[in-house]
N, C-alpha and C positions, 0 to 999 in steps of 0.2 A: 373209385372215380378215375379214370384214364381222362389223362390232358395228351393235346397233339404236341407233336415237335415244336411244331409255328409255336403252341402257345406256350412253353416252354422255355424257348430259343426267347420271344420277349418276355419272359416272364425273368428271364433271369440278366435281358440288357437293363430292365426298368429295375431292379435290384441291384445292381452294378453303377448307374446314374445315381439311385439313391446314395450309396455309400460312398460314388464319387461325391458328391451334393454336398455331402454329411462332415467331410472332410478338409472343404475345400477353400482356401482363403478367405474368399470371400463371407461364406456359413460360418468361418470359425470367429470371423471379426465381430459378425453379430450375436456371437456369443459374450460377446465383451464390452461394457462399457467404456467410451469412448472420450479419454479425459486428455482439453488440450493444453498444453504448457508451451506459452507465448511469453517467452523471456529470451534476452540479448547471452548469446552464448560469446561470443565475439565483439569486438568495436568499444566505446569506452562504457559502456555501461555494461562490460562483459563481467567482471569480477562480483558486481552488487548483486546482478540480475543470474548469475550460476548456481549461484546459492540457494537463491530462491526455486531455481528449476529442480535443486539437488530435494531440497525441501517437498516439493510438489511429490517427485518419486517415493521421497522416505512416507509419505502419507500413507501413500497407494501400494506401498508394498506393507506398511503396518494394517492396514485396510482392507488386501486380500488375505492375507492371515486371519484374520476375523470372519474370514468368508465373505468377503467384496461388498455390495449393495446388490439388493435386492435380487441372492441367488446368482449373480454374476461377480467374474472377476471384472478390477479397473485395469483397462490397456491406458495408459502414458502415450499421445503421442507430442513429439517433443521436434521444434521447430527454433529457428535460429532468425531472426529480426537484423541482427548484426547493429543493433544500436542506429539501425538507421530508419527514422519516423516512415516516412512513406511506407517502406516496406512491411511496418507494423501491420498495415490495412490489408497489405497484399498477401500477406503469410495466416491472416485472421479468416480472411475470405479460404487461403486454400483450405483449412480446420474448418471448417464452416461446410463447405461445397464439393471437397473433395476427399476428405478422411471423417466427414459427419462428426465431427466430437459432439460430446451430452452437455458439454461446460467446457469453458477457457478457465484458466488463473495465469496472470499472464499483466504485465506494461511493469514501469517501473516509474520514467519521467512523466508529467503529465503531459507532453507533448507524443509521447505516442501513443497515451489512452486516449486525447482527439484524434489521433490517427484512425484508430481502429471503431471511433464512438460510432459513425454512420455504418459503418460494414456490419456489425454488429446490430443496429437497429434497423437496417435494411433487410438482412435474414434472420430475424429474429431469435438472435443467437444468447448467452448468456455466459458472461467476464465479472470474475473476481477480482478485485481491484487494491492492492495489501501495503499500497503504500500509501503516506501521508500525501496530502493534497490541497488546491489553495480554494475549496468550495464552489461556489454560485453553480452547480449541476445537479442533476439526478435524473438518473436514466433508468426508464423503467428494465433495460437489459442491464444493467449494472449492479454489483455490490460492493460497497465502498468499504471494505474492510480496517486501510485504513483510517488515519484522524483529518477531521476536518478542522479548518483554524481555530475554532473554539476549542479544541481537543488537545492544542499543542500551542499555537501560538501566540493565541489572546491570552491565557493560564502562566505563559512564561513570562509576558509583559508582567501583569499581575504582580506577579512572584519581585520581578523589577523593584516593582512602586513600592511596595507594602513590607518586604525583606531588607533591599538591600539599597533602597531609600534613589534609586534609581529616577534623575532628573532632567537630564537630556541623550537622547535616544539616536546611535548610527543605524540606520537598516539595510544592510550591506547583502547584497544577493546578485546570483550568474542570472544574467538578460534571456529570462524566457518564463513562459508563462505563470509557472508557481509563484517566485519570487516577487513579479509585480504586483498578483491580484493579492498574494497575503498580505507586500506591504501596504497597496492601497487600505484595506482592509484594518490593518496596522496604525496607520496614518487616521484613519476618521477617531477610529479606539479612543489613542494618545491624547489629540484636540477633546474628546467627549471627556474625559478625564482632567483638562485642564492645562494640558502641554501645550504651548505659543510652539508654532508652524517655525519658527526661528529654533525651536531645540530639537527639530528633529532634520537631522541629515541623511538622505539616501543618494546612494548609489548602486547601479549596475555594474557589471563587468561579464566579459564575454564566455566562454567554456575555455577551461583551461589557461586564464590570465595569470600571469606571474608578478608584474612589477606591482607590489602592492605599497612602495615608499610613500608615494603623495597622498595616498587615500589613507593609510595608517595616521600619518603628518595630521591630514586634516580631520581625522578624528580625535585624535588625542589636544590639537589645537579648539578642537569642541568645549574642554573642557576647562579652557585658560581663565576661567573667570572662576572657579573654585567647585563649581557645578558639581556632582555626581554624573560620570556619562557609563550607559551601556550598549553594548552591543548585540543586536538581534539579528542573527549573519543566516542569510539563505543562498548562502554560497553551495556550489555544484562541486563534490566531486575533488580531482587534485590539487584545484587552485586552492584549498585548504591548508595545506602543507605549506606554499609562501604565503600566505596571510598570516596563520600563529608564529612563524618565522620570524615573518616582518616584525612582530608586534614585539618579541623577543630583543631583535634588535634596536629598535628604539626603547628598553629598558620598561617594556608596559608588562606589568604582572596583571594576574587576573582578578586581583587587590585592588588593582588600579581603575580598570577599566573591564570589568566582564567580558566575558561573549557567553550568549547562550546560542548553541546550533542546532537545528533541525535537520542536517544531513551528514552530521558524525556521527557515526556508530562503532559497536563493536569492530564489525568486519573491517569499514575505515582505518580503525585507528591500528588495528593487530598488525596492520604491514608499516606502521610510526612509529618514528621513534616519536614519544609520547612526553620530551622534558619538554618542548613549549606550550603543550597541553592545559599540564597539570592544574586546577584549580579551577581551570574554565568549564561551562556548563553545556548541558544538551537537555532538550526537553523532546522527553519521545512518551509510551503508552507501554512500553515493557522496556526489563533491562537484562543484561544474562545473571547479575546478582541478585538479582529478587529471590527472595530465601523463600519459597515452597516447594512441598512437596511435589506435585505439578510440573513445576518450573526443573525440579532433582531431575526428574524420572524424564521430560525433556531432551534435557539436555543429554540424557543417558545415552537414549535411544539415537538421535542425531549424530554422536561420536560413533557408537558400535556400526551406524549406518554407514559412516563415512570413514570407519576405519583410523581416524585423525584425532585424538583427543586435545589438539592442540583448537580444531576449527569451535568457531564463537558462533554464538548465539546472535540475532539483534532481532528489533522491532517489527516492519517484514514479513518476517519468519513468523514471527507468533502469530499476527492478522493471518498471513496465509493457513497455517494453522487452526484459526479459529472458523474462517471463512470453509475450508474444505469440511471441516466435519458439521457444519451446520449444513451445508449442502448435501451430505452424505444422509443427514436425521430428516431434513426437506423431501428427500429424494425415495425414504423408504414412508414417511406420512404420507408422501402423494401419490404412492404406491404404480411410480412411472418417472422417468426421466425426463418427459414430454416436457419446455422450458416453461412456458405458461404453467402448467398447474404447481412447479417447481417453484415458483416464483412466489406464486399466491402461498407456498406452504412454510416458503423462508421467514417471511412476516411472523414476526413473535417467537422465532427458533433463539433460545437461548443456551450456552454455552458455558464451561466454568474460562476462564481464562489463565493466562500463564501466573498474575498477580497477585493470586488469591482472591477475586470476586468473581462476576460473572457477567459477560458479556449477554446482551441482547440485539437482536437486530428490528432496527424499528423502521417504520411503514416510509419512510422517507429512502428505504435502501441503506444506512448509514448505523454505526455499530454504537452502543452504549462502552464508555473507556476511560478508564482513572487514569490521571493524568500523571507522568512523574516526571522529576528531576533528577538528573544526576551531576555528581561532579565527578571531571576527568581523576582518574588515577596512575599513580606512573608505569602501573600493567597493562594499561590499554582499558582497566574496565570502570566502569560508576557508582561512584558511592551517591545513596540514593538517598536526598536529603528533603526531597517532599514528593506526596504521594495523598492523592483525593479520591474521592469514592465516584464509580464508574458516571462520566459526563455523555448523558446524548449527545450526537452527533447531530449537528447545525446545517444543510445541506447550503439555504441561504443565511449572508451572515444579516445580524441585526445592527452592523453599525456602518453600512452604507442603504441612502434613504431605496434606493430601487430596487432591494434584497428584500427592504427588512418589511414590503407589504407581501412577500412571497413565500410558500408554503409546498413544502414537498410531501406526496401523500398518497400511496399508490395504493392504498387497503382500501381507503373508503372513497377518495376522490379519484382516482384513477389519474392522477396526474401529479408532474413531479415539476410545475411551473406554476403554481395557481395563485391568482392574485384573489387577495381577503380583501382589498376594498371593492375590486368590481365581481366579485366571486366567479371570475372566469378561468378556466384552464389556458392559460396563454400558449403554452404551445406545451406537443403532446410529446415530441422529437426533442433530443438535447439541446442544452445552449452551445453550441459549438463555438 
């Protein structure tokens, strides 16, 4: 068979195109799964939230080793928020719209998971969500990996009453979203349990407040009538350090007067010195001391990753953890990345966790999580002194009246607002 020049001459520009095509940034991206990591590299929530991005890569590089998901490798693409909420939306939308990610893991405060809730239910995108949180949401684009207040801080209350005979209550927390709806949350609990509205003190205080004398004073003056008082602290971050400080200096042991925290951690405390710690409590859903094998092999792999054997473990970590590889088993059942069918595949993905039990993820979006204790040690890390068997995750809570007729339920109801007295779907969009 003789070909002309002409056909020749294109026969071998359209071969030439091809193997440019073939090559070419564009073709090679779509060769790759497209995984985004929306965490504060910068700003104050730069130290918590690095971790977590360093976390997200060690996944995806233990994960292309395996041979990626489904016949592809995971590309990381990895974006800087700068700890500043707004921007959360505007760096969500550009993963979203301009570098197509297949899934976010990604917020850390819950003010910048509102940041980013509409951009995301706007383009119907899908955010892992790995840290603790103060409830009343559920977004059908969202996975709440980590604990809802029944998971952390209804269970520490509890612990309060029934342990350590716990009688009048400070609810000490930085002035923004978490902190008030937990304590609200907090506040109905205490009264349904039989606490008079006079034994429980709260207060705010702003991001980064230091003078903590008069609020220490008027806690420990809580207790002048011979009461038991504790302290339920949903304080932010480094206002931490002058608070146990404070408490140090006025002569308050953890003998005296408890605290139990929900935002100290490992990684917190490792840059503390850790003597006015000692004794006082944190209530989280993993710890880096949890003795299994799981938890060994972990930890292994995180130091070899980071090169640092000195770098900690915390809570977080393991949500994110548990969240990425149930998206990855999601992601190879629904035999596509597509978010929708993705979504419907995560429902009932169950997981081992770092603890020794096993996580599930249930139709509310919200994870099944034994709940633990621990007490400060003078190394920075927790001796683990109660531990329950895995708690569903509560989207609305049951002990304010406008939650507790409400039901999240995206399997069979298709909605994550439903009211059970008037069996409507109140709305289908978050509670923003």
């Amino acid at each position: 068979m003789k070909f002309s020049t002409k056909a020749m001459r294109l026969a071998g520009v359209t071969a030439l195109l091809a193997t440019t095509m073939a090559y070419s940034p564009a073709q090679a991206a779509d060769d790759t799964i497209k995984v985004g990591v929306l965490h504060s590299l910068s700003g104050t929530m730069a130290i918590s939230e690095t971790t977590l991005k360093d976390t997200v890569l060690m996944l995806i590089e233990e994960q292309n080793k395996k041979g990626g998901v489904l016949g592809k490798q995971l590309e990381a693409v990895v974006v800087d928020p700068a700890s500043d909420w707004p921007l959360f939306a505007e760096k969500a939308r550009e993963l979203l719209t301009v570098d197509n990610v297949d899934v976010m893991f990604g917020c850390w405060t819950s003010v910048s998971r509102k940041s980013v809730l509409p951009v995301i239910e706007e383009l119907n995108g899908l955010l892992f969500y790995p840290v603790q949180y103060e409830g009343e949401e559920s977004s059908k684009n969202v996975f709440y990996t980590g604990a809802a207040p029944n998971q952390q801080a209804i269970p520490a209350t509890d612990y309060y009453l029934e342990e350590l005979g716990v009688e009048k209550f400070a609810l000490l927390g930085t002035d923004y979203v978490y902190p008030r709806t937990t304590n609200k949350i907090l506040e109905a609990y205490l009264k349904d349990k039989g606490i008079a509205e006079d034994d429980i003190f709260v207060n705010y205080t702003p991001f980064g407040h230091s003078d903590w004398s008069k609020i220490v004073a008027d806690v420990k003056a809580l207790g002048a009538d011979g009461k038991k008082v504790g302290v339920i602290s949903t304080i932010n971050g480094d206002a931490n350090i002058g608070f146990y400080k404070e408490l140090a200096a006025q002569g308050i042991s953890a003998d005296d007067i408890p605290v139990v925290a929900f935002s100290v951690g490992e990684e917190e405390l490792s840059g503390l010195d850790t003597t006015n710690l000692v004794g006082h409590l944190a209530a989280w859903n993993y710890f880096m001391s949890a003795d299994t094998p799981a938890n060994a092999e972990f930890i292994k792999t995180w130091h070899a990753f980071t090169g640092d054997e000195k770098r900690v473990t915390n809570d977080p970590m393991e949500a994110t953890y548990i969240g990425f590889n149930m998206w990855v088993n999601a992601v190879e059942a629904a035999g596509t990345t597509e978010v929708d069918p993705v979504i419907d595949a995560m429902i009932g993905q169950k997981y081992p966790n770092l603890t020794g039990t096993e996580a599930e993820m249930l139709p509310n979006h919200h994870l099944t999580k034994p709940v633990l204790i621990g007490e400060i040690q003078a190394d920075g890390q927790f001796d683990i002194i109660s531990q329950t068997e895995p708690v569903p995750g509560d989207a609305w809570t049951d002990y304010l009246p406008e939650s507790a007729v409400l039901e999240s339920n995206w399997k069979d109801l298709k909605c994550g607002m439903y009211n059970t007295e008037t069996e409507t779907c109140v709305q289908m969009k978050s509670n923003y």
